[in-house]
C-alpha positions in Angstrom: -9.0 17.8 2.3 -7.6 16.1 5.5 -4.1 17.5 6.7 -1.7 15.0 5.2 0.0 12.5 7.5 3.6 13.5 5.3 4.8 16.2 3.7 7.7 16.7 1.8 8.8 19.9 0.3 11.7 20.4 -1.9 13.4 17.2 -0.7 17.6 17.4 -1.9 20.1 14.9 -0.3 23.6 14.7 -1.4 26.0 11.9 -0.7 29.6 12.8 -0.1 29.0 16.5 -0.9 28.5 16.2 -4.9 26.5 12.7 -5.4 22.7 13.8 -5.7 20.3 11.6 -4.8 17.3 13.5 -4.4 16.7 16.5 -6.6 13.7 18.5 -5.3 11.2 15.8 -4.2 7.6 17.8 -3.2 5.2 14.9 -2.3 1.8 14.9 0.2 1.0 11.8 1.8 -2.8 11.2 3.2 -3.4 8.0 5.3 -4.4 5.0 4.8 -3.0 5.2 0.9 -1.0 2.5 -0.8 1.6 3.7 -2.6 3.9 1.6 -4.8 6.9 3.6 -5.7 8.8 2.1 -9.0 12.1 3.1 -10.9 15.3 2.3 -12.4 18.0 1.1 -9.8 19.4 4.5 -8.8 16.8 6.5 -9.0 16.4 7.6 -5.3 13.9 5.2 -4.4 15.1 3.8 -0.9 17.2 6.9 -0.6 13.9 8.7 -0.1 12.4 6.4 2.3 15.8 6.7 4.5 15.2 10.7 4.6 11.6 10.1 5.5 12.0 7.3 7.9 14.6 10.0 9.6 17.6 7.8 9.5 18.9 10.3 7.1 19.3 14.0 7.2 18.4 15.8 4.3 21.0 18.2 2.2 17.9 20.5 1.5 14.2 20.8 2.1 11.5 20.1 4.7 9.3 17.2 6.1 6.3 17.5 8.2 4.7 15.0 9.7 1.1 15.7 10.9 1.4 19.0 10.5 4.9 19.6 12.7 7.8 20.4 10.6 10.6 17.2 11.6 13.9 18.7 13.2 16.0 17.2 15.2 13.9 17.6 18.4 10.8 15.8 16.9 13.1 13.1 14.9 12.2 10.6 17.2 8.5 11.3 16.7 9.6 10.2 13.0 11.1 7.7 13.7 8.5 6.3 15.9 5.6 6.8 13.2 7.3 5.8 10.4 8.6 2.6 10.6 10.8 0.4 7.5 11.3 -3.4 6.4 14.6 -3.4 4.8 14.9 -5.5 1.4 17.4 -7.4 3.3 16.3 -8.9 6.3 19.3 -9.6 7.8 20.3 -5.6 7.7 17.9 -5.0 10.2 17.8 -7.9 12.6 20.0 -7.9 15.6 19.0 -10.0 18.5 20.4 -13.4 19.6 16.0 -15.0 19.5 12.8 -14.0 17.3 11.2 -12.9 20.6 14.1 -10.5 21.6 14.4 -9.2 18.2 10.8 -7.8 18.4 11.3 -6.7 21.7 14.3 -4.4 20.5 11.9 -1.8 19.3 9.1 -1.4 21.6 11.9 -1.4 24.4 13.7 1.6 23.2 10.4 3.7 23.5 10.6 3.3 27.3 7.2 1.4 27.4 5.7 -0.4 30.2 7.3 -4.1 30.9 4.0 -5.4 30.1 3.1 -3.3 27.4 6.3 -4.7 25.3 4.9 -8.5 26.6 1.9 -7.3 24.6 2.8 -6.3 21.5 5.8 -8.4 21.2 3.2 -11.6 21.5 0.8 -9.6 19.2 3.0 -8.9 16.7 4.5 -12.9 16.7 0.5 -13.9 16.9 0.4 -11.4 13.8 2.9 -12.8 11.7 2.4 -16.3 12.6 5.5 -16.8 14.2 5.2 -17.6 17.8 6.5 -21.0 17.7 9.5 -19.6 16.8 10.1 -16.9 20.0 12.8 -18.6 20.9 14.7 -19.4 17.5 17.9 -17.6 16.7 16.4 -15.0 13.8 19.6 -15.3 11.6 19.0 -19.8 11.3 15.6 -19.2 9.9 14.6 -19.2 6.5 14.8 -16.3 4.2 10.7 -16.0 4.4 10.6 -16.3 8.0 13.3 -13.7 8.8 11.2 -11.2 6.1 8.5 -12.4 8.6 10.6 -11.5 11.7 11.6 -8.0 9.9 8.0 -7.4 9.5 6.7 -8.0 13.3 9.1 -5.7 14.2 7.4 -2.5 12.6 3.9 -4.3 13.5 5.3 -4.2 17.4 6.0 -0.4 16.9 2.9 0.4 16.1 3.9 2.4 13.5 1.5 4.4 11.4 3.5 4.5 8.4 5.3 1.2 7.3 7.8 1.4 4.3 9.2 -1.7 2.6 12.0 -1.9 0.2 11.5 -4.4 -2.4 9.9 -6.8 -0.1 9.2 -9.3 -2.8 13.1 -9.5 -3.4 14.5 -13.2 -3.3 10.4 -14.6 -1.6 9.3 -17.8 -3.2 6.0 -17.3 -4.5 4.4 -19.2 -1.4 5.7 -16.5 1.0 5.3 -13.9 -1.9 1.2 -14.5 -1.6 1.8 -14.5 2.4 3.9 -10.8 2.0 0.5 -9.4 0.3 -2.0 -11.0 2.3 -0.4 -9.1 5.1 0.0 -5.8 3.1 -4.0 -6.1 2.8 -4.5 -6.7 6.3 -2.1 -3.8 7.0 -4.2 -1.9 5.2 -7.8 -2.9 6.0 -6.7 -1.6 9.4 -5.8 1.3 8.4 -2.3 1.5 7.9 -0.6 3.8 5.4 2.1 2.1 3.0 4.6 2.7 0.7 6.1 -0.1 -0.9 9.0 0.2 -3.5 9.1 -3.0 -6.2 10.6 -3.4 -9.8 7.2 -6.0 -9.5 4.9 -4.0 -12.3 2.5 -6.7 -11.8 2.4 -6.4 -7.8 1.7 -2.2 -8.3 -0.7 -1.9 -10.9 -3.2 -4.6 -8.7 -1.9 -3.4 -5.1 -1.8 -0.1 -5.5 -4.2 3.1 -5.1 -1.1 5.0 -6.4 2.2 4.5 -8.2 5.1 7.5 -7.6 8.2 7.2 -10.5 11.5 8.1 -9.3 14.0 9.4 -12.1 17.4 10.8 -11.3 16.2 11.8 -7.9 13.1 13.4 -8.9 9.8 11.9 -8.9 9.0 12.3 -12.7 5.2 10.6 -12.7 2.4 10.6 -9.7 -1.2 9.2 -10.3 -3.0 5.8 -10.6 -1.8 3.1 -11.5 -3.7 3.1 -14.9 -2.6 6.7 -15.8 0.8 6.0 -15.0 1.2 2.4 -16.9 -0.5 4.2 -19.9 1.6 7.2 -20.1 4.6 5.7 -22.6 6.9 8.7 -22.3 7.1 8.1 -18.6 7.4 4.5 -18.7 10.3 4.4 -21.6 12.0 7.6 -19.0 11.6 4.9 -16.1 12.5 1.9 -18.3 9.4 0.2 -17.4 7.6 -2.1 -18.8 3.1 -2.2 -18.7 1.8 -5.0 -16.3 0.9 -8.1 -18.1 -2.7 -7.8 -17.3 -2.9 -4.0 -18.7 -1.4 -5.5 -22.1 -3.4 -8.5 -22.2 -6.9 -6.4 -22.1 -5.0 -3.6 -24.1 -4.8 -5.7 -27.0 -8.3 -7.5 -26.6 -10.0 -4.4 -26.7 -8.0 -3.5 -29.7 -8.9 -6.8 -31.7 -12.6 -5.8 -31.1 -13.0 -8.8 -28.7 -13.8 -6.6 -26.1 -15.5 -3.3 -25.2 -13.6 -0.1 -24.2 -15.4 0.7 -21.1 -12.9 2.0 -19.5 -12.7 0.1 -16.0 -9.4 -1.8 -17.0 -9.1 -5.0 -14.6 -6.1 -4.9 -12.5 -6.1 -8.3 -11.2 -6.9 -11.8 -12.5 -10.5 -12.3 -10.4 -11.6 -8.9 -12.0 -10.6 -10.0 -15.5 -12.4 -13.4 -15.5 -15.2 -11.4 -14.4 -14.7 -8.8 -16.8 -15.0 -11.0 -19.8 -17.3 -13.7 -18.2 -19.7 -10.3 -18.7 -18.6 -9.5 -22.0 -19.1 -13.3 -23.3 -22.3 -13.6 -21.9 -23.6 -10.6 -23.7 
């Protein structure tokens, strides 16, 4: 097997000296997976991504990324490579214009004058947004500032890219816009980890769904294995994606086979029993 792009080993953080977050978190992260990570509120989810992403120190334990263990020498390396979109947009922009707001970034890696021109207009080309350059970030709409949040990671070039719930408070117009990006992100070879209380969203997104509970990560696998595995799901207080209930119970009324390959979004299901009915 490759060497992963992340480790973690026994991962503890601790806020205010007795509030545990994290509780031993051991995790390897190849690239190019898509990882949906899912749990109750509180359950360590986006404090995890903050120890990872390096804005937070952790209590306890060790990450490596490529191979080097992360100290405070090679933070910035972290930093660099692993880059977040906050739930909240307006948490994370800062800048007066769109264009300056996706400058921010590329600017404090001490690149090239022309190299910032260059991603800055590939990342507003990216995310459709370059007739707003020169728009104050904090007058736009809630989808176009997620938008904003977005090009800025894109204009990092960051090979990791976390997002925190970034379905939260998206109509479903810019909902479908969020994962048409995520795919693209992905067909280009981008590694993801998204966190979402959107069942749904994971079990057709994902190659791989992590549970948090009470700072541990309490279920790892695919997204079948996990949303069939009750005990986990009652721990989590989750509920099974519409789609695995739906073919769940046709296959238990007889009206379909048990084949196995479990449809995990609506083009495969029409398929799926277009097949079956044609039989």
């Amino acid at each position: 097997m490759k060497e992963p792009v992340l480790q973690v080993n026994n991962l503890h953080y601790t806020y205010n000296g007795k509030d545990m977050a994290l509780d031993g978190v051991h995790l390897t992260i190849q690239e190019k997976e898509r990882i949906a990570v899912i749990g109750s509120n509180g359950a360590g989810k986006s404090t995890f991504f903050l120890n990872i992403n390096g804005v937070l120190t952790p209590t306890e334990g060790e990450i490596f990324y490529r191979g080097t263990k992360i100290t405070r020498k090679s933070l910035k390396q972290l930093r660099k490579n692993i880059g977040i979109v906050f739930q909240d947009a307006d948490n994370q922009i800062i800048a007066s214009t769109v264009m300056a707001e996706v400058s921010f970034g590329p600017m404090n890696l001490k690149l090239p004058r022309e190299e910032v021109k260059d991603r800055v207009n590939m990342s507003l080309d990216y995310m459709n947004l370059s007739a707003l350059r020169d728009r104050p970030p904090h007058y736009l709409s809630g989808g176009e500032k997620k938008r904003v949040s977005i090009a800025d990671i894109i204009a990092m070039k960051s090979e990791i890219i976390i997002f925190d719930e970034p379905t939260a408070s998206l109509d479903p117009v810019n909902a479908a816009m969020l994962e048409e990006v995520l795919d693209k992100l992905s067909s280009e070879g981008k590694t993801l980890l998204i966190s979402t209380h959107d069942v749904d969203f994971a079990y057709r997104w994902a190659d791989r769904i992590l549970v948090f509970g009470d700072g541990q990560i309490i279920a790892d696998g695919t997204p079948l294995s996990v949303f069939q595995d009750e005990a986990v799901l009652n721990r989590a207080n989750l509920k099974r994606p519409m789609m695995l209930d739906v073919y769940t119970e046709l296959i238990k009324s007889g009206l379909l086979p048990d084949s196995g390959n479990y449809p995990r979004d609506m083009s495969s299901f029409r398929k799926c029993l277009k097949n079956n009915i044609s039989r």
